[in-house]
MIMITI-639912 format. One record per residue (C-alpha): residue in three letters; x, y, z. Coordinates in pm, whole numbers, padded with zeros to 5 digits, always signed. Layout:
<recs>
AlaXYZ;...
</recs>
This chain:
<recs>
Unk+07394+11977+08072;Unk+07733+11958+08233;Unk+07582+11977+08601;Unk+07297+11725+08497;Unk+07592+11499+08406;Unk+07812+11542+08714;Unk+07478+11543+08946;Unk+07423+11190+08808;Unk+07776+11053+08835;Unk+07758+11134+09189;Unk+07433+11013+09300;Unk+07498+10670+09132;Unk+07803+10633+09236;Unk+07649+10661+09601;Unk+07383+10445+09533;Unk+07653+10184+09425;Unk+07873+10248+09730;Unk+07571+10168+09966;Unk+07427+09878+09785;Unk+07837+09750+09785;Unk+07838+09880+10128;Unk+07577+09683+10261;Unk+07555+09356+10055;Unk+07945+09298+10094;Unk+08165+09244+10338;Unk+08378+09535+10302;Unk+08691+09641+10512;Unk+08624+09927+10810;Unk+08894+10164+10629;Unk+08960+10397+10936;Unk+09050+10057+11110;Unk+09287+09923+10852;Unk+09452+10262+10840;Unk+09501+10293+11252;Unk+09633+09952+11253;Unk+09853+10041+10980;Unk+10000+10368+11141;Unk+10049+10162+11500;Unk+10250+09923+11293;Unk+10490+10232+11156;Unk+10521+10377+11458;Unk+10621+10061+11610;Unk+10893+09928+11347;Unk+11044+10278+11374;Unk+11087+10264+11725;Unk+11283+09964+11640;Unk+11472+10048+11366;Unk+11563+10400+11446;Unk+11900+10489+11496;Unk+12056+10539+11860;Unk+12073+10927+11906;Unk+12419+11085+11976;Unk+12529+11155+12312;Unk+12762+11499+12356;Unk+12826+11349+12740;Unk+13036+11056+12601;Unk+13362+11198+12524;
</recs>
């Protein structure tokens, strides 16, 4: 019974993702999560601390 059960979870919750999928508009996630990284990246090139010099004593 326990595999029936866990077979059916997952195909319905695919069946649900492509019907949401589809008849939604829903966010490119791979997208969001590049434009999220290039934003880190950036602000930390920003914000980061000047690195130590040994040639300025």
């Amino acid at each position: 019974m326990g595999i029936i059960r866990s077979g059916f979870s997952l195909i319905a919750g695919t069946v649900l993702g492509i019907y949401i999928a589809q008849n939604y508009n829903v966010p490119n996630i791979r997208k969001l999560a590049n434009t999220g990284l290039v934003m880190a990246k950036h602000i930390e090139e920003n914000y980061r601390k000047p690195k130590k010099r040994e040639d300025d004593d």
